[in-house]
GULUM-415258 format. One record per atom (N, C-alpha, C): residue in three letters; y, z, x. Coordinates in steps of 0.02 Angstrom, whole numbers, plus 50000, padded with zeros to 5 digits. Each point is the difference from the previous one (the first is absolute). Layout:
<rs>
ALAYZX ...
</rs>
This chain:
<rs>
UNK515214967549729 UNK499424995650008 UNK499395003349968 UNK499734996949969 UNK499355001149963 UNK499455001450046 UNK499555005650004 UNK499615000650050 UNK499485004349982 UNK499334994549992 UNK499235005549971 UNK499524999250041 UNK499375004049993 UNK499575001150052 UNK499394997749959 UNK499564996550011 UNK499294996749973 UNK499445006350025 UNK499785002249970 UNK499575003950025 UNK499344996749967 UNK499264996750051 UNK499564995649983 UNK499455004250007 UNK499585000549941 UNK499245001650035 UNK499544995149972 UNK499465001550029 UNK499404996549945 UNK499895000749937 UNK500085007349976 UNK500095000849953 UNK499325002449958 UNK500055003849933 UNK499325002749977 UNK499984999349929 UNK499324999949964 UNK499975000649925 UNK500165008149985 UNK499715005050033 UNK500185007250020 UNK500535002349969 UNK499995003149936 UNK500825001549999 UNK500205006550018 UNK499605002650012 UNK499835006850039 UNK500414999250057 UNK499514994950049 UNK499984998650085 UNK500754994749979 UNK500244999049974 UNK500674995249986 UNK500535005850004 UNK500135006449978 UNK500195004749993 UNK500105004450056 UNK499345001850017 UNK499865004250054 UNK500334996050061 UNK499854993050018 UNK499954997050076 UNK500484996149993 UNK500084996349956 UNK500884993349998 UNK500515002649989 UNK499865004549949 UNK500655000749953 UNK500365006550042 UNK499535003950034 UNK500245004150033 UNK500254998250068 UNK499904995550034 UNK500204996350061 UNK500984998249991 UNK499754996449933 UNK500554996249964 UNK500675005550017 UNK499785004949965 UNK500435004849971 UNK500325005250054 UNK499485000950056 UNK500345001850056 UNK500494995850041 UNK499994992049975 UNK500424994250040 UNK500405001249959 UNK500055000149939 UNK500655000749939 UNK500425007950030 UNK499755001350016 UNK500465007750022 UNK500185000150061 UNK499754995850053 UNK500284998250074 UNK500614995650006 UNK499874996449948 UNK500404993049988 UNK500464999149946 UNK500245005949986 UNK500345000449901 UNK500464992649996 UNK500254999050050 UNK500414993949980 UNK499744992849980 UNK499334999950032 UNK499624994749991 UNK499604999149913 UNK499894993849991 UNK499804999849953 UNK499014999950007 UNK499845001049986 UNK499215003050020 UNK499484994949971 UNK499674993049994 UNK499644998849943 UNK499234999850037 UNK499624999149941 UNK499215000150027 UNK499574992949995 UNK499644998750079 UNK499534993549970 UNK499485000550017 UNK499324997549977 UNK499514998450013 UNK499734993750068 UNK499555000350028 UNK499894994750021 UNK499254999149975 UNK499555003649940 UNK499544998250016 UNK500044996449920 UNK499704990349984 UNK500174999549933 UNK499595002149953 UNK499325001850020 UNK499475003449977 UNK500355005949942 UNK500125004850062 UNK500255004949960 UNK500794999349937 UNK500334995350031 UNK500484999049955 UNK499684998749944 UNK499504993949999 UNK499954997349910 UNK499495005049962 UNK499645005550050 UNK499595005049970 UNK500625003149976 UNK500705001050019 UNK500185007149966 UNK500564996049931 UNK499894993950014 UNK500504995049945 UNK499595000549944 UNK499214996750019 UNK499765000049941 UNK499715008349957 UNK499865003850038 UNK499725005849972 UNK500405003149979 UNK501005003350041 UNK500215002449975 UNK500724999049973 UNK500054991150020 UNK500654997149980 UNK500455003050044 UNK499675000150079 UNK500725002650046 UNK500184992650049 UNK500565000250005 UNK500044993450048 UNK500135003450074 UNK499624997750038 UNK500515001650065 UNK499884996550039 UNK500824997650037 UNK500024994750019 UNK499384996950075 UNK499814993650019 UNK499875001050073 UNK500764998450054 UNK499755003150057 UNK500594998850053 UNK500354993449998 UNK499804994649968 UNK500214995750021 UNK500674999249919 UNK499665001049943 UNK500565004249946 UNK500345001449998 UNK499935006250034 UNK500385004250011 UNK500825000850051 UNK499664995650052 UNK500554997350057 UNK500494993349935 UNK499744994949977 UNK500334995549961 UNK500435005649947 UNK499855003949987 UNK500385002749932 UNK500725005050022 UNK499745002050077 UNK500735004250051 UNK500434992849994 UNK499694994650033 UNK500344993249998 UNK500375001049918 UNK499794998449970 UNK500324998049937 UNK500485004249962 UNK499985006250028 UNK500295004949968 UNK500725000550060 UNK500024996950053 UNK500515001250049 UNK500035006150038 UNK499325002850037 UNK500055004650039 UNK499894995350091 UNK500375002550032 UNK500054996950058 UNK499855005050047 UNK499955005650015 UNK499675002250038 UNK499135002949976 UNK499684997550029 UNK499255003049969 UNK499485001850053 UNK499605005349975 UNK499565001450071 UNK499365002349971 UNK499444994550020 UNK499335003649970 UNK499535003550047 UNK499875003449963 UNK499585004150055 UNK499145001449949 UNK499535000250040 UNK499384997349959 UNK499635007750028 UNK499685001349949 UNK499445007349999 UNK499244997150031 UNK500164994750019 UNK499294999550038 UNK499635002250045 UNK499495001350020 UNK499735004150076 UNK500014995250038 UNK499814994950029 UNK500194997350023 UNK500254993049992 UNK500134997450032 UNK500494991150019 UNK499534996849993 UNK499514999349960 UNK499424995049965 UNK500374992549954 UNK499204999549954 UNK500524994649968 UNK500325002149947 UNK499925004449980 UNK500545002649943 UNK500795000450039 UNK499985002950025 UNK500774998350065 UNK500164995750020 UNK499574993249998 UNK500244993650025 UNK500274998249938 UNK499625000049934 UNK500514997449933 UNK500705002450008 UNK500175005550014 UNK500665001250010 UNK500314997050037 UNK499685000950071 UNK500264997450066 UNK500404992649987 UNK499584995449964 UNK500024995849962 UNK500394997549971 UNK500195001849956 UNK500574999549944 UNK500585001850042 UNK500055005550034 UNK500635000250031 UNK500184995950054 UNK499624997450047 UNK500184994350029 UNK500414993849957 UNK499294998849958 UNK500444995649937 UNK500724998049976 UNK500135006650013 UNK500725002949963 UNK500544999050084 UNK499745002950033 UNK500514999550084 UNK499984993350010 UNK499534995749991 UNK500074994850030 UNK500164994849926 UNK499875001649953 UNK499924995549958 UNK500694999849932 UNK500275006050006 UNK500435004349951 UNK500525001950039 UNK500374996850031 UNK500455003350054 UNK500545004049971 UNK500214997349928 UNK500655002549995 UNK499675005349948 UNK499384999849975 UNK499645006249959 UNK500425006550017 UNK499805003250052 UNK500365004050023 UNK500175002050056 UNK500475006950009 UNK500305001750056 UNK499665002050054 UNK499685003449967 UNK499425001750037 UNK499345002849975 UNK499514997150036 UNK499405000749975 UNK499435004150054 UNK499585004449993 UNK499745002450056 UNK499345005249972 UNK499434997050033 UNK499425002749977 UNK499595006850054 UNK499945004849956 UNK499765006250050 UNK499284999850000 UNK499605002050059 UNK499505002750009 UNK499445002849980 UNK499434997749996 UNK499335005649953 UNK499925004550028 UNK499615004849983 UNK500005007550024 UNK499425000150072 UNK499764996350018 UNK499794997150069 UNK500314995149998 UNK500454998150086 UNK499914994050023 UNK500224999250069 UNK500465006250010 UNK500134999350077 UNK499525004650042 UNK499815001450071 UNK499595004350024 UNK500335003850063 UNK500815000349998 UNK500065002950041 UNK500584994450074 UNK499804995050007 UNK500174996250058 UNK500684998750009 UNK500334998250034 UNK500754996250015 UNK500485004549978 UNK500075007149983 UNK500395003249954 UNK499915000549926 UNK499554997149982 UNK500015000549920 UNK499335005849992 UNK500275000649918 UNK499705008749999 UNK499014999349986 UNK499665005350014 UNK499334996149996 UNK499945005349910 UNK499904994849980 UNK499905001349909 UNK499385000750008 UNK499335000550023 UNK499305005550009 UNK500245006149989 UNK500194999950076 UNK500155008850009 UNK500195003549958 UNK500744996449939 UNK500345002449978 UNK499525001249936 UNK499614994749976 UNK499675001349948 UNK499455003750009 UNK499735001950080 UNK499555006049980 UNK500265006150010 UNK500665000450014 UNK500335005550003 UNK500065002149916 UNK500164995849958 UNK500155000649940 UNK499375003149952 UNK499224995950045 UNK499555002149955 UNK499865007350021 UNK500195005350045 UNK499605004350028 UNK500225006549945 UNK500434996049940 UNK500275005149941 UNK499345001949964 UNK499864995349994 UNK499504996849924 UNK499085005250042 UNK499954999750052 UNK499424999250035 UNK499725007649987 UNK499254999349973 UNK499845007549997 UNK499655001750062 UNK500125008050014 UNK499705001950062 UNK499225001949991 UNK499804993150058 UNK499375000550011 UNK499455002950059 UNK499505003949989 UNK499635002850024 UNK499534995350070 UNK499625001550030 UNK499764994750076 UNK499484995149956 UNK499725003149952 UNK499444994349971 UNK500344994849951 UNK500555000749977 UNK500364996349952 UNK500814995650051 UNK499954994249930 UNK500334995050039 UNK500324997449933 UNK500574996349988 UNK500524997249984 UNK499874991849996 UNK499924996349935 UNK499914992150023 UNK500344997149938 UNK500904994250041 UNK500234999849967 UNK499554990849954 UNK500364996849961 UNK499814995449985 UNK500644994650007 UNK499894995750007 UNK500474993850008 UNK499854995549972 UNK500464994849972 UNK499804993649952 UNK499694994450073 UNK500094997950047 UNK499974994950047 UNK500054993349973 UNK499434993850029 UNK500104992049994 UNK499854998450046 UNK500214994849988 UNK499914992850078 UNK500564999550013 UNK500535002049979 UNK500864999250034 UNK499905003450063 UNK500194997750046 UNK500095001950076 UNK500365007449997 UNK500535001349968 UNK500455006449993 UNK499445005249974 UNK499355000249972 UNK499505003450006 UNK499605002850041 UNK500254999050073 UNK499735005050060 UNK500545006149995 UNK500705000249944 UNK500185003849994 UNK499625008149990 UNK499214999749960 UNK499865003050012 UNK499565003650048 UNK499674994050033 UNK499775002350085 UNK500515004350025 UNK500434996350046 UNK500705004850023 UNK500015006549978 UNK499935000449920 UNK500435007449979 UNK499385005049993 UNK499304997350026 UNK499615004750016 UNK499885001950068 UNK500364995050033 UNK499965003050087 UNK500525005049998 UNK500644998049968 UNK500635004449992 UNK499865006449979 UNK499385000349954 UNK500005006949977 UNK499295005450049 UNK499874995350046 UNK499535003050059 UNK500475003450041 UNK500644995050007 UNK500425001550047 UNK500645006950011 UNK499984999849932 UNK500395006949933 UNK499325004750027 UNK499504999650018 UNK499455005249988 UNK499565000749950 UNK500254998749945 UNK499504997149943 UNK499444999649974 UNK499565002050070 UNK499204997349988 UNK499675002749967 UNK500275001249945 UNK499555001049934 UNK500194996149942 UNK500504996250012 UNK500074993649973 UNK500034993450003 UNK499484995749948 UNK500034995050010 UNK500214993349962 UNK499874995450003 UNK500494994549939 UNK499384994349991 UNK499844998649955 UNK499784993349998 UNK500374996449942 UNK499604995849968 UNK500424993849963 UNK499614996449940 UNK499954999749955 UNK499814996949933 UNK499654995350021 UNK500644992050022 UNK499814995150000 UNK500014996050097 UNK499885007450030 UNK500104995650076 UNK499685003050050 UNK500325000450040 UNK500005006950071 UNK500455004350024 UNK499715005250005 UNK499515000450005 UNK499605004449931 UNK499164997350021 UNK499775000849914 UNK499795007249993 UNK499755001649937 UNK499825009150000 UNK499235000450057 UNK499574995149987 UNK499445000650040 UNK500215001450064 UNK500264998350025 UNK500195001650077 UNK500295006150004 UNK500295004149944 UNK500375006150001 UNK499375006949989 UNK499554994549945 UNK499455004349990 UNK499445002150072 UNK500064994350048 UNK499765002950047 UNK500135003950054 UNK500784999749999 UNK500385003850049 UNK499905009149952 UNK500044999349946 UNK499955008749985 UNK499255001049988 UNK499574997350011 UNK499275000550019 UNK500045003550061 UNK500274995650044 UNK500035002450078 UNK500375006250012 UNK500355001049979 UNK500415007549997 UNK499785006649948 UNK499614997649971 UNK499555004349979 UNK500355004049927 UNK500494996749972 UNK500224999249949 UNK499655002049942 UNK500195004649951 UNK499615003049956 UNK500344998449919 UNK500925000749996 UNK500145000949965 UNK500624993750012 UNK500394994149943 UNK500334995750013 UNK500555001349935 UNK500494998150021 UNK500525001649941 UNK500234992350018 UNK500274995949945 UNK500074994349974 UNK500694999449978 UNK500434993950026 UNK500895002549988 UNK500064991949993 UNK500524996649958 UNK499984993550015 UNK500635000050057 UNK499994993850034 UNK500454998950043 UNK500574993849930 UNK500124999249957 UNK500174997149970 UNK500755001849945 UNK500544996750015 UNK500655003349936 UNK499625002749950 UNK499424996749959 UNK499995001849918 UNK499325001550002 UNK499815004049979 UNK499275004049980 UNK499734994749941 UNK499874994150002 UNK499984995349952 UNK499104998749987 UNK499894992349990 UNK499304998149987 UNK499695002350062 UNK500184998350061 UNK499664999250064 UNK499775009050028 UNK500465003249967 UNK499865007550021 UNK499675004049942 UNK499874998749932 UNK499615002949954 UNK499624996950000 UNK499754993050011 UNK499414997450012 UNK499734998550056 UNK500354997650042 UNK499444997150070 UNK499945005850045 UNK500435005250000 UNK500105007250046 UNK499705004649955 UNK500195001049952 UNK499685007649957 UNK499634998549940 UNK499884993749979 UNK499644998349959 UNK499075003249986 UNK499504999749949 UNK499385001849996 UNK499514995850013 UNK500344989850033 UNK499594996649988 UNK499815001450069 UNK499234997550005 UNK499584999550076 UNK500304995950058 UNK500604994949985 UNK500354999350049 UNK500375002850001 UNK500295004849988 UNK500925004250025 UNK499835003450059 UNK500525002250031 UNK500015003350071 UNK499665005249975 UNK500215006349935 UNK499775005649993 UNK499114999250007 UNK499974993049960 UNK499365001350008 UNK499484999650051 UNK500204995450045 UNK499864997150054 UNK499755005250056 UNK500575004949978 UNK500055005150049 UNK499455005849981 UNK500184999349930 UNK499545006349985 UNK498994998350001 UNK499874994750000 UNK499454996150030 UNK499815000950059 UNK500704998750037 UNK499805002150072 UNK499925008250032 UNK500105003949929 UNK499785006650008 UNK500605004150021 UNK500674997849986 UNK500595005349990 UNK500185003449926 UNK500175002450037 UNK500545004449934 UNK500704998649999 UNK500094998849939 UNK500744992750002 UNK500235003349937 UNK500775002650029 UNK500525001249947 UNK500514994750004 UNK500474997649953 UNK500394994049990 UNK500735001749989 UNK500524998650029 UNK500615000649980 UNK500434995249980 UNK500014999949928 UNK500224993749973 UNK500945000849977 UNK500184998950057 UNK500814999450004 UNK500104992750045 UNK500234997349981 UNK500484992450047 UNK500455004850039 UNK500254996650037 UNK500515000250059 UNK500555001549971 UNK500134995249969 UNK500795001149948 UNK500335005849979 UNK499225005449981 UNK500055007149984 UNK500365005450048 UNK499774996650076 UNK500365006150080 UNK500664997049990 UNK500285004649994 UNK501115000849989 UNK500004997450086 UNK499745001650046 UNK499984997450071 UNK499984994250015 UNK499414997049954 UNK500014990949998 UNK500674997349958 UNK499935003649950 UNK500704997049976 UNK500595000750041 UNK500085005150063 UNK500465000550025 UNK500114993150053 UNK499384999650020 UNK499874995150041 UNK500154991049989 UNK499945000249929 UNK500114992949970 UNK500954998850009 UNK500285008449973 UNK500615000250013 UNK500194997850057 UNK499915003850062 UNK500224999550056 UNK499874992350011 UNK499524996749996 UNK499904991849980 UNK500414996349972 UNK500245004149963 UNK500474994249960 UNK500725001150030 UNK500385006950034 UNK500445002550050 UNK499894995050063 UNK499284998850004 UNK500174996350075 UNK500234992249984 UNK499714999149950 UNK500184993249970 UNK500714997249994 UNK500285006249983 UNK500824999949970 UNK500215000950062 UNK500075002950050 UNK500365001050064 UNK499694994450040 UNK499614996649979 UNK500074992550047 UNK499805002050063 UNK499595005850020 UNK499915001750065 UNK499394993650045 UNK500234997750058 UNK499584994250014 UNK499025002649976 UNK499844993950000 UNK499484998349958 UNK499825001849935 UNK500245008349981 UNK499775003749947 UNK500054994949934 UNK500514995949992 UNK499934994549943 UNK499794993249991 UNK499304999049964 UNK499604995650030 UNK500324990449992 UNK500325003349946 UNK500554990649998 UNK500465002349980 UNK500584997650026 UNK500705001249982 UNK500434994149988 UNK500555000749976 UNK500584993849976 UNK500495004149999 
</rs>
């Protein structure tokens, strides 16, 4: 039986951060999984027709990509998506694979979609993917002094699955943490509110990390960028001293381990761990 694994992200113009954060994710699932056939999709179309037209690369979106396992006669398939959290980039997936369970019956044997790197917190037996992911970040983390503090960055929204990052800053109070904090590009919680909490703590010195797979536009420009809105600058206005660490997620071999074990829980069908099945 024919049997490949969809591995989905948003995806980047970055061919750097494509390298460093996908391709390396990829490649640790290609070596967990040798039997599987491995392919790559996008969900964001932005970035697809930026990298069609600039560098003549196609890559497929999830929804492609699932039709072309169809067409080629693979019947067992399992995607598993590099997202942080179960936003709407995860619902396009979520999506399509329903499509396919309910709509594609004899498509295949089986079909079964894994987990973003947040989404469970612990409850009913299932594993809490916080913990695990701040267990993962405490590789990456430089050791900081009582006046200095740690502030990661997050993409956010208006998708509800965006208190994902509320949660994973109580989680990391709860780890002990308190010299780190999270805010969010486009949500909550925002840097102003972060900027006043290391006011209050008397905060001197801030190191800058994205919470994000790919060190892409959002982390050379809106996090470490020179314009008068970026966090660096924001911060350094507000009278810190701000160093920047411009690595994606994709880069910690830990997160990648973690997407693995995601896609393991996926395949062993353990109750809930697979978010639609057929």
């Amino acid at each position: 039986m024919k049997k490949a694994i969809v591995v989905v992200s948003f995806g980047t113009t970055y061919q750097e951060g494509l390298r460093l954060n996908i391709e390396s994710v990829e490649n640790k699932i290609k070596a967990n999984f040798p039997e599987y056939e491995v392919r790559r999709a996008f969900t964001s179309r932005i970035v697809i027709k930026r990298l069609a037209a600039r560098d003549g690369i196609h890559i497929d979106t999830e929804t492609e990509a699932i039709q072309r396992l169809e067409d080629e006669g693979y019947k067992e398939v399992y995607v598993q998506p590099l997202h942080v959290v179960g936003g709407e980039e995860f619902d396009k997936i979520k999506k399509i694979v329903i499509q396919y369970i309910h709509g594609h019956q004899k498509a295949f044997d089986k079909l079964v979609i894994g987990r973003p790197l947040l989404y469970y917190t612990g409850q009913e037996d299932r594993p809490d993917d916080y913990v695990e992911a701040i267990e993962a970040l405490t590789a990456q983390l430089p050791n900081v002094e009582s006046q200095e503090a740690i502030v990661f960055m997050g993409h956010g929204g208006v998708h509800p699955a965006n208190t994902a990052y509320a949660a994973l800053q109580m989680k990391m109070e709860e780890a002990g943490l308190n010299h780190v904090f999270v805010y969010t590009v486009e949500g909550f919680p925002p840097l102003e509110s972060v900027i006043a909490k290391l006011k209050k703590r008397n905060i001197k010195k801030v190191t800058l990390m994205p919470f994000m797979l790919v060190a892409g536009d959002h982390v050379n420009n809106d996090m470490a960028g020179d314009e008068e809105d970026s966090a660096k600058s924001q911060l350094v206005k507000a009278g810190f001293t701000v160093d920047v660490y411009l690595h994606g997620l994709g880069e910690n071999t830990k997160i990648q381990d973690l997407y693995v074990q995601h896609l393991k829980d996926a395949m062993s069908q353990k109750a809930g761990h697979g978010m639609c099945k057929h």
